[in-house]
C-alpha positions as CSV (number, residue, x, y, z in Angstrom):
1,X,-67.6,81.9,-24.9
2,X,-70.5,80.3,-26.6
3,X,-72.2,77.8,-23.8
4,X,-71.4,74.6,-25.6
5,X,-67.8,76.0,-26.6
6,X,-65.0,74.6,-24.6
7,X,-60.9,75.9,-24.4
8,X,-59.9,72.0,-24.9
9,X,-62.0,71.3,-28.1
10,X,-58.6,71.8,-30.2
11,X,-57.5,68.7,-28.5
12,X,-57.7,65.3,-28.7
13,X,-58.5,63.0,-25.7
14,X,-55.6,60.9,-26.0
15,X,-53.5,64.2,-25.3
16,X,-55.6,65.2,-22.1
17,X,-54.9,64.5,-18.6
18,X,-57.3,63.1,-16.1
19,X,-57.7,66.0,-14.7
20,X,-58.4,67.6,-17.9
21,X,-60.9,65.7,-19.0
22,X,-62.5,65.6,-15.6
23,X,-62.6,69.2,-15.9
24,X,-63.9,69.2,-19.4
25,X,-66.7,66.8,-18.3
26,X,-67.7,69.4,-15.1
27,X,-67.9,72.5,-17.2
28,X,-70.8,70.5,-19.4
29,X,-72.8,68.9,-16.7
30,X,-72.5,72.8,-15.0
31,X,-74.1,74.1,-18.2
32,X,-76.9,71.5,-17.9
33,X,-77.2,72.3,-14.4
34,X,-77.1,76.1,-15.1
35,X,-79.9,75.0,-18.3
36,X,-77.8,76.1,-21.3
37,X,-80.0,74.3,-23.9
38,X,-77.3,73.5,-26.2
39,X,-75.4,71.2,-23.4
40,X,-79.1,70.0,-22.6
41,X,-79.6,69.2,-25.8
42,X,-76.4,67.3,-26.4
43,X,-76.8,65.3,-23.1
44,X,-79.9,64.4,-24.9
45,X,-78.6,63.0,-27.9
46,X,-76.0,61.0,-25.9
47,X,-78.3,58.7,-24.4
48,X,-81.3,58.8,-26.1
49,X,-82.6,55.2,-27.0
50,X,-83.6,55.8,-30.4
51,X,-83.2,58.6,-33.4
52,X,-86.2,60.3,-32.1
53,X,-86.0,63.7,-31.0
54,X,-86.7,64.0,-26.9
55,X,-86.7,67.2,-26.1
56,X,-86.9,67.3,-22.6
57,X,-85.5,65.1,-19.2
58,X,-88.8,64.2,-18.0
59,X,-89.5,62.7,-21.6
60,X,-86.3,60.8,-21.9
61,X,-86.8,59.3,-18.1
62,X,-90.1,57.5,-19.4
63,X,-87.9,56.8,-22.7
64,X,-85.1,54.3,-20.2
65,X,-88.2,52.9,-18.1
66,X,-89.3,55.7,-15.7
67,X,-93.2,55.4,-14.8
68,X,-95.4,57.3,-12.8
69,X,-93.0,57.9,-10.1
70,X,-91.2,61.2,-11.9
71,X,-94.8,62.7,-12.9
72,X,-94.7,63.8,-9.2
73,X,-91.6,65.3,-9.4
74,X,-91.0,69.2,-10.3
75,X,-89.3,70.2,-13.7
76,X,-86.5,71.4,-12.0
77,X,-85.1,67.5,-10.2
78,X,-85.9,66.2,-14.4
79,X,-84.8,68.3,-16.6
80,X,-81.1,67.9,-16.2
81,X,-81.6,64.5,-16.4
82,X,-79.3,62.7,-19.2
83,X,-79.4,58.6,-17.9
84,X,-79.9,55.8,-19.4
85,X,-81.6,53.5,-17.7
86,X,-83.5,53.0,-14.0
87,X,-81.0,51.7,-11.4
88,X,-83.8,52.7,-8.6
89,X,-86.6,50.3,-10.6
90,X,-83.6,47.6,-10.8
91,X,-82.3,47.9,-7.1
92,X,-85.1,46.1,-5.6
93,X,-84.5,49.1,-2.8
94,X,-85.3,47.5,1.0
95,X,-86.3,49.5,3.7
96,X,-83.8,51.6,5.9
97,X,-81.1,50.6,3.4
98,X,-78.1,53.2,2.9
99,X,-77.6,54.0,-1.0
100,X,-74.7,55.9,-2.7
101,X,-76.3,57.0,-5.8
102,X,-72.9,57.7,-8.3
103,X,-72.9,61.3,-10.0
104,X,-76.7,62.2,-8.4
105,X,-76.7,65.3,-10.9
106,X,-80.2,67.3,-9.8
107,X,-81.0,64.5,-7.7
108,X,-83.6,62.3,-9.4
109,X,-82.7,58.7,-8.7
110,X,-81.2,59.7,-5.4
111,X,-85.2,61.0,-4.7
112,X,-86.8,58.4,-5.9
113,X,-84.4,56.0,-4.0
114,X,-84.9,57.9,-0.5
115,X,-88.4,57.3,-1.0
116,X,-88.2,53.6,-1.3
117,X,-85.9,53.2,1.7
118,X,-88.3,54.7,4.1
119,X,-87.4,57.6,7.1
120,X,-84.7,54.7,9.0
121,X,-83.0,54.3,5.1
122,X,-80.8,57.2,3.9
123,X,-80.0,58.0,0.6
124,X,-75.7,60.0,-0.3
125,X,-75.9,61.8,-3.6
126,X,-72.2,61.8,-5.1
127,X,-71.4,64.3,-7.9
128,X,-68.1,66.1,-8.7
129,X,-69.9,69.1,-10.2
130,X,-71.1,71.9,-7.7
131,X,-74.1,73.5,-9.9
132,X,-75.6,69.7,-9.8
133,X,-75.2,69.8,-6.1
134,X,-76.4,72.7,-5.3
135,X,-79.5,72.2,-7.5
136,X,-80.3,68.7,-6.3
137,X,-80.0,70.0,-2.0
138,X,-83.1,72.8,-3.5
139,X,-84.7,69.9,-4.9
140,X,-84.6,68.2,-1.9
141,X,-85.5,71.1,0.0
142,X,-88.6,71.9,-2.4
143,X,-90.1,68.2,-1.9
144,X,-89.0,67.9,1.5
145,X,-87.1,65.2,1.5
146,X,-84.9,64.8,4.9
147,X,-83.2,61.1,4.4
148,X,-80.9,62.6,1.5
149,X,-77.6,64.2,1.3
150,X,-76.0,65.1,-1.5
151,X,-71.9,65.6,-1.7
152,X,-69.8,67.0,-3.7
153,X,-66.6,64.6,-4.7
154,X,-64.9,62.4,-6.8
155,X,-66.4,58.9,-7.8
156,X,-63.0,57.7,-8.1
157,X,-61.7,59.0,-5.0
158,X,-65.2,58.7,-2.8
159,X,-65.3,60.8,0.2
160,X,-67.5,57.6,1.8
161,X,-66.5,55.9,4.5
162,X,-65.1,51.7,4.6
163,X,-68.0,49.4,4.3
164,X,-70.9,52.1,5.2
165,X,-73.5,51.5,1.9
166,X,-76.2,49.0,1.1
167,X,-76.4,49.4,-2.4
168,X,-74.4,51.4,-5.4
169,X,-76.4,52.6,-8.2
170,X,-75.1,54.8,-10.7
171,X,-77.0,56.1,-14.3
172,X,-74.4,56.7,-17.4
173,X,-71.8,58.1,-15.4
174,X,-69.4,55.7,-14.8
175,X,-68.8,55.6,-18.5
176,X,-67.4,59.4,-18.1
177,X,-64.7,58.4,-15.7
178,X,-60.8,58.1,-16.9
179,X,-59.9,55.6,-14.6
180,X,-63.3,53.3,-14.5
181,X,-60.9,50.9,-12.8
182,X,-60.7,53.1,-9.7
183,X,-65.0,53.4,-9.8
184,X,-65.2,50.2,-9.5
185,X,-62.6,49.3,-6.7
186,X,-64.0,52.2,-4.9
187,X,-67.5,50.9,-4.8
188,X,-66.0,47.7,-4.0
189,X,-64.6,49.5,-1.1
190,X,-67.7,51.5,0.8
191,X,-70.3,48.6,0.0
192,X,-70.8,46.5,3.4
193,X,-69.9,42.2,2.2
194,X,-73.1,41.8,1.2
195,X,-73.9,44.7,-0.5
196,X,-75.0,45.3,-4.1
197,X,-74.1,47.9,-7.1
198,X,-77.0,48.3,-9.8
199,X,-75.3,50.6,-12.7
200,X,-77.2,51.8,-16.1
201,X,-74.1,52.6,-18.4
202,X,-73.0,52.9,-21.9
203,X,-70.1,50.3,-23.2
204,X,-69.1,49.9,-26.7
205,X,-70.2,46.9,-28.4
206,X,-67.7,47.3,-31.6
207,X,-64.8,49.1,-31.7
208,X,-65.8,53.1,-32.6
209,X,-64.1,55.6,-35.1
210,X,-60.4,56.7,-33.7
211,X,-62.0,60.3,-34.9
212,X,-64.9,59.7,-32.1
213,X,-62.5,58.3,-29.7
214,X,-60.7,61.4,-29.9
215,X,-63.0,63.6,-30.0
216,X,-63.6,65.7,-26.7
217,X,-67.4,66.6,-27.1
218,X,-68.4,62.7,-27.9
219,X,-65.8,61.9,-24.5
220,X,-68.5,64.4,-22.2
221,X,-71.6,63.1,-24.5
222,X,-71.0,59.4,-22.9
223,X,-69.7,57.7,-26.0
224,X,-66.0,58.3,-26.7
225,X,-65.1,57.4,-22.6
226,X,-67.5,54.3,-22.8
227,X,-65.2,50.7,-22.6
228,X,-66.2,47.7,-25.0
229,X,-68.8,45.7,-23.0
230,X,-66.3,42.5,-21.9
231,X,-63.6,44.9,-20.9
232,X,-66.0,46.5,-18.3
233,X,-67.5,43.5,-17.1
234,X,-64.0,42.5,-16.2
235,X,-63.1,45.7,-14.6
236,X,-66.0,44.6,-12.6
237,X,-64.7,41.8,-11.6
238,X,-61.1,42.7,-11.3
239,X,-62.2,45.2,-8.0
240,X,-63.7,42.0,-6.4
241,X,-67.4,41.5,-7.1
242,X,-69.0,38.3,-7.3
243,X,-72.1,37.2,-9.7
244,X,-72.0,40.4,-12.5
245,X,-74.4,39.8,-14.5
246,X,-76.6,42.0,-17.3
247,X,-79.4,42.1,-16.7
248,X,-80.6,43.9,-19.8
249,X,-79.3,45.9,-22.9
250,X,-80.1,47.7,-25.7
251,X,-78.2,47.9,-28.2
252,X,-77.7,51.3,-30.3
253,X,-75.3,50.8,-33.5
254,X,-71.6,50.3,-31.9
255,X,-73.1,51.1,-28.2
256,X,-75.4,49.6,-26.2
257,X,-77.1,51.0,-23.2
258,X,-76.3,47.7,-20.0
259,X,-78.3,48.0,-16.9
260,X,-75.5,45.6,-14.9
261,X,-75.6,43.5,-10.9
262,X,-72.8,43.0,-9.0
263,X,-72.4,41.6,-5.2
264,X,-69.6,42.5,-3.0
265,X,-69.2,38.9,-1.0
266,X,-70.3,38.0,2.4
């Protein structure tokens, strides 16, 4: 099998389980992890802020607002990279706060977050796929950072414990999730009353193609999964937040790329 070939490409989304297109969704993000350049390459063109060709992670971090902080980091915690935006630049990050960084994949904004809250903070890097995980614990390892773990599970099913995190970010994951309502109620669930989510996703801003909504590659390439913009905001809300607001968007075609706060109350 070719590495951007899948066994469920014959079907359409609607005719998929969770599970399946969990699955489907893990076998890509292991070929980016593993650096098949054709699943590179198509995580690229997902989230990429403009029609211009970025060939590589570290260029499409600077592309959604990363500075000087990832020219410090080694090829091998960017070039998986496939966000959208900077929840670390947006978190406003305190010291010896506890963040749950959403579907860490090699580790990038889980680094740049342990950094920012200091030795007494602590940084959990949640991903469902096991190549990610393993590659973002050697990335960790390589720059010697000791106030990170990184786990492997379920964002809608969090192995986290009741009311034990600070702060939620997540960077155009969410967005690849069947049940986004689950996400939500289960960051709702492991932030301490008081605590924050900052998110970077993809929603819909018009309603897309029934061919893309079906299709299985544009479901893993962050478009076909992605809600309408209202609809997530209110699936937000629905798990109990308090003050969501955008904070900023840009808008590509029928999708837009939201970098989104929310407060769990007091």
């Amino acid at each position: 099998m070719k590495c951007c070939e899948s066994n469920k490409e014959t079907k359409k989304i609607g005719r998929l389980s969770n599970r399946e297109i969990k699955d489907l969704v893990r076998e890509r993000y292991a070929g980016v992890a593993q650096g098949l350049s054709c699943a590179i390459a198509q995580e690229r063109s997902c989230c990429s802020p403009s029609e211009t060709a970025i060939s590589s992670g570290k260029q499409l971090a600077k592309a959604v607002g990363y500075s000087e902080d990832i020219e410090l980091m080694p090829e091998s915690v960017t070039e998986s990279f496939a966000g959208c935006g900077n929840p670390v630049a947006l978190a406003s990050l305190k010291k010896g706060e506890i963040v749950l960084d959403l579907g860490a994949g090699a580790g990038l904004d889980a680094l740049l977050a342990a950094k920012k809250v200091g030795k007494a903070g602590k940084v959990v890097g949640l991903d469902m796929t096991p190549e990610m995980i393993q590659k973002a614990k050697k990335n960790a390892e390589k720059l010697g950072v000791k106030n990170v773990e990184f786990r492997t599970g379920d964002i809608e099913d969090m192995p986290i414990e009741d009311e034990s995190i600070d702060v939620v970010i997540s960077n155009c994951v969410i967005n690849l999730a069947p049940d986004k309502n689950k996400v939500f109620k289960e960051s709702y669930r492991v932030l301490k009353p008081g605590g924050r989510m900052i998110i970077s996703d993809i929603v819909t801003e018009g309603e897309l193609p029934k061919k893309v909504r079906d299709d299985v590659e544009a479901w893993a390439g962050c478009i076909a999964g992605a809600l309408p913009e209202k609809e997530y905001i209110q699936s937000i809300k629905r798990a109990g937040f308090v003050d969501v607001n955008i904070v900023s968007k840009a808008r590509l075609g029928l999708i837009s790329s939201d970098k989104i706060e929310a407060h769990k109350p007091c």
